[in-house]
C-alpha positions in Angstrom: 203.0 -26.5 -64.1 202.6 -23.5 -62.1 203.3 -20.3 -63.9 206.0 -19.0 -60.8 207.8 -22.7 -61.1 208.0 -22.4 -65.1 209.5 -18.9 -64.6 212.4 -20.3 -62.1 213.0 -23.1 -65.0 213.1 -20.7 -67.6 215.7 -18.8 -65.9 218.0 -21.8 -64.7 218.1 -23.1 -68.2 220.2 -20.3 -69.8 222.6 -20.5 -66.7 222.9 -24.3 -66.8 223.6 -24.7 -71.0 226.1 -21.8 -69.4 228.0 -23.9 -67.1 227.5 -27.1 -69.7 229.4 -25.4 -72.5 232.2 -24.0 -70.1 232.5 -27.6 -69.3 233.1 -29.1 -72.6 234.8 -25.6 -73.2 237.6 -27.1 -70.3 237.6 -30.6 -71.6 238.5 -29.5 -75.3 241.1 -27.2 -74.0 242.4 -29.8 -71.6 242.2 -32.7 -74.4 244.2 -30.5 -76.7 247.2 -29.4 -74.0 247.1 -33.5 -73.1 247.9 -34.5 -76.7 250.4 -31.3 -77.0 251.8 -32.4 -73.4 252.8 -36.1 -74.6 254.1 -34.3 -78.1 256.4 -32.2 -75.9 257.4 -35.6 -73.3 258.4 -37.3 -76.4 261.0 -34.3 -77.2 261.6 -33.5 -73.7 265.4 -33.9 -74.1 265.6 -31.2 -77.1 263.3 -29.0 -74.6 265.3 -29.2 -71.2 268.6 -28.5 -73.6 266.5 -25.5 -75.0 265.8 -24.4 -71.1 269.4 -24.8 -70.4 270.6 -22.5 -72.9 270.7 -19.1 -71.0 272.1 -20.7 -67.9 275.2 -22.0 -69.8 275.6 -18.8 -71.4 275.8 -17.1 -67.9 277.6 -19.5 -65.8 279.2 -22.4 -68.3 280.6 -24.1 -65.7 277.2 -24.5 -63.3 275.9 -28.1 -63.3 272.1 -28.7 -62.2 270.8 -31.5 -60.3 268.6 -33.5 -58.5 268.0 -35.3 -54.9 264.9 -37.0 -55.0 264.0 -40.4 -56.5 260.8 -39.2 -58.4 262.2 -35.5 -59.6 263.3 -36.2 -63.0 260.3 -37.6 -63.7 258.0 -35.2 -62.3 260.0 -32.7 -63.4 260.1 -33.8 -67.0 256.1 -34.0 -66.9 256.1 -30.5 -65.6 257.9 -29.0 -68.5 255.5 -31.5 -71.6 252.3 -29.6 -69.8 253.8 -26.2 -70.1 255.1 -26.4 -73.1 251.9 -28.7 -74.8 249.9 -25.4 -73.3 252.4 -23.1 -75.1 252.2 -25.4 -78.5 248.3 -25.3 -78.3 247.6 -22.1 -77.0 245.7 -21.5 -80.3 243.0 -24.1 -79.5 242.8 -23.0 -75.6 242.8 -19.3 -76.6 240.0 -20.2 -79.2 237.9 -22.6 -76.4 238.2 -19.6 -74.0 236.9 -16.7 -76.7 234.2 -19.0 -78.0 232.9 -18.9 -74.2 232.9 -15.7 -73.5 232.0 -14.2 -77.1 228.4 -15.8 -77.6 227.2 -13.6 -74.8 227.7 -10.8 -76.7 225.8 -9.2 -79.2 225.8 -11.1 -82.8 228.8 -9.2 -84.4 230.9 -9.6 -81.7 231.4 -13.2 -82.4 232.5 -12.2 -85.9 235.9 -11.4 -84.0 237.1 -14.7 -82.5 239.5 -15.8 -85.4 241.5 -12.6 -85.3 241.3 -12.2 -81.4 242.4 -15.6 -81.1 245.2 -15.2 -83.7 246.3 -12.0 -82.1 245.9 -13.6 -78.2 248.4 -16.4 -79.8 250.9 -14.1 -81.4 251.4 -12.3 -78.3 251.7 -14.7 -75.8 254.3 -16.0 -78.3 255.7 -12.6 -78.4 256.0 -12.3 -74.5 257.5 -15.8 -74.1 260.3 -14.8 -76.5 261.1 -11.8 -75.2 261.2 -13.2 -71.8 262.9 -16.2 -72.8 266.1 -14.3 -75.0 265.8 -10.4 -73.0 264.6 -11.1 -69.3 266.4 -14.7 -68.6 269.7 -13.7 -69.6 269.5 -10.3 -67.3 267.7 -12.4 -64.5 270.2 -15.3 -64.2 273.6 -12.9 -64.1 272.1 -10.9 -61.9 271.1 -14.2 -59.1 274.3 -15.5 -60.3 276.3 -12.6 -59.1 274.9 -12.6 -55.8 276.5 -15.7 -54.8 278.7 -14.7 -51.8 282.7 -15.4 -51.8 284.1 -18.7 -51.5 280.6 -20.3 -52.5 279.5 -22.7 -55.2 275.7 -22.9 -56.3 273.6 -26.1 -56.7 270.8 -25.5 -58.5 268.3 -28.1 -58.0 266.5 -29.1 -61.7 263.0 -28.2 -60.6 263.6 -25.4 -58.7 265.5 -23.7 -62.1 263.0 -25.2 -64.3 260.0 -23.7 -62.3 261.8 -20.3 -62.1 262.1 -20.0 -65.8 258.6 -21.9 -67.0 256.7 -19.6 -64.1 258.5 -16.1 -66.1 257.9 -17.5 -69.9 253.9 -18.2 -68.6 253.7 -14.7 -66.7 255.2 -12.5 -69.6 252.5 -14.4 -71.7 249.5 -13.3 -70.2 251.1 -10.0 -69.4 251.4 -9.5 -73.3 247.9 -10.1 -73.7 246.7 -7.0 -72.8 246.5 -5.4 -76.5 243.7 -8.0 -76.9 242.2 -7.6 -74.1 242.2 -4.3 -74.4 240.6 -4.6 -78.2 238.1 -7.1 -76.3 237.3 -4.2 -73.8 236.8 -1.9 -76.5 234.9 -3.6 -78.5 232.2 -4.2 -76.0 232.3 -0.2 -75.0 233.4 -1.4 -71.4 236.7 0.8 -71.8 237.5 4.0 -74.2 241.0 5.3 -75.6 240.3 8.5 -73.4 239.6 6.5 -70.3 243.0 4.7 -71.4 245.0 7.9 -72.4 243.6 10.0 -69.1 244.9 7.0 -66.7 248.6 7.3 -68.4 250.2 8.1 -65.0 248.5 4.9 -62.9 249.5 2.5 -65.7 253.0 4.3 -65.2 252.8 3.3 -61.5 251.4 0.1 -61.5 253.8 -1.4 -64.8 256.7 -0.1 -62.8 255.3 -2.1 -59.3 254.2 -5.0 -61.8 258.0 -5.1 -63.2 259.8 -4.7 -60.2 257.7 -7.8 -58.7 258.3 -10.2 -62.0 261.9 -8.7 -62.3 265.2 -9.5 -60.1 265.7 -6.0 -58.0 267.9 -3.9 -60.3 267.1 -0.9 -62.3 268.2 -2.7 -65.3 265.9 -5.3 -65.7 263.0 -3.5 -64.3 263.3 -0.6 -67.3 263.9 -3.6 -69.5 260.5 -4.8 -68.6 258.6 -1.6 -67.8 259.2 -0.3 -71.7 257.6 -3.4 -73.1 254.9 -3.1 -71.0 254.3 0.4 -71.7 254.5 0.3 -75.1 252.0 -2.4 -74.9 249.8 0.0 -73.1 250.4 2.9 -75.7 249.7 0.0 -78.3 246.0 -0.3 -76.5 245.6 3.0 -76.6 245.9 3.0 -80.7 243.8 0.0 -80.6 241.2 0.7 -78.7 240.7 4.3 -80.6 240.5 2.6 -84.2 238.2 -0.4 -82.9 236.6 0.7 -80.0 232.6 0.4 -79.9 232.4 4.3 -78.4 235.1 5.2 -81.0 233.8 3.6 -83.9 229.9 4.9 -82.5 230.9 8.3 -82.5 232.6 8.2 -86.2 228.9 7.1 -87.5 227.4 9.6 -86.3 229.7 12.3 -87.2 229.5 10.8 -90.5 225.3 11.0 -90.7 225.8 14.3 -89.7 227.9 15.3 -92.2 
């Protein structure tokens, strides 16, 4: 074999055991939020009365329905994959570290278990702050709008796509602790590039929670302090696990 074809060979190999193990990264992921999904179809009833909850609280008397044939159904399938990818977020968060960690240098891989435990406990964290502190704010205020003389209908998926879209976004936007550690931890990002851009993350938390928020001061300061507490809480982390952080430390410490 020609030396120029070996080369190309060598350097399609790497790139296509790449894209193999980000495919049976997927189908892992996917086979574990199937099972999760028909766990969470075979309890769908204690789920959609779960869902319900902050609704009744706001407006007891509201009834939600349906108008198509197929909607319950749908509907109810809708709200086992969510909530199977909420009950195995562990096992996705773990298929998705283990992909991207092995590129990295040997010790890095060391910190999949507690990323992945961390990634978990946030997203958790962010679901149930949306589901008990943003929901309850969100729905009185849409409630309230309803003009004089007017009664709602909600339509089920509609409500149910509302609230599953919110529990899934305050997830991932609760992540970014870890992926600020992740960040660190590969030197791509420092505490002092974190700490020096303050006033942009000030600006673009307050843009990000007026867009997931309904439009009233309230429930935008009631997101925006989470989120920048959660950016002050990256700060920390980054500075005590940080590669640049942690780099510097050593050699202060050969010095001394």
């Amino acid at each position: 074999m020609p030396a120029d074809n070996k080369s190309e060979l060598d350097g399609e190999m790497p790139f296509l055991d790449h894209l193999e193990e980000l495919r049976w990264r997927l189908i892992k992921a996917l086979i574990a939020v199937t099972v999760g999904a028909i766990v969470a179809y075979i309890f769908s009833d204690y789920l959609f009365t779960i869902l319900w909850h902050p609704l009744k609280v706001v407006a007891p008397e509201l009834k939600i329905h349906y108008f198509k044939v197929t909607e319950a159904f749908t509907t109810r399938i809708k709200l086992a994959v969510v909530a199977g990818a909420i009950g195995t977020s562990p096992i996705v968060f773990y298929q998705i570290w283990k992909f991207v960690l092995p590129g990295l240098y040997d010790r890095e891989v060391r910190i999949v278990y507690p990323i992945v435990l961390f990634s978990t406990v946030f997203f958790i964290t962010g679901a149930v702050f949306c589901y008990f502190v943003m929901l309850p704010y969100g729905l009185d205020f849409f409630y309230g709008q309803a003009p004089p003389d007017t009664e709602p209908t909600l339509m089920m998926s509609d409500y149910l796509g509302f609230i599953m879209a919110l529990l899934l976004a305050f997830g991932a936007v609760f992540q970014l602790p870890v992926i600020s550690y992740f960040l660190g931890r590969t030197g791509l990002i420092t505490s002092r590039f974190l700490a020096t851009g303050r006033r942009y993350a000030a600006v673009i938390i307050s843009i990000v929670a007026a867009v997931i928020t309904p439009p009233d001061f309230i429930s935008q300061i009631a997101v925006g302090i989470p989120l920048y507490i959660l950016y002050e809480i990256s700060i920390i982390v980054v500075r005590f696990t940080g590669r640049a952080e942690t780099g510097r430390k050593r050699g202060k410490d050969l010095v001394g």
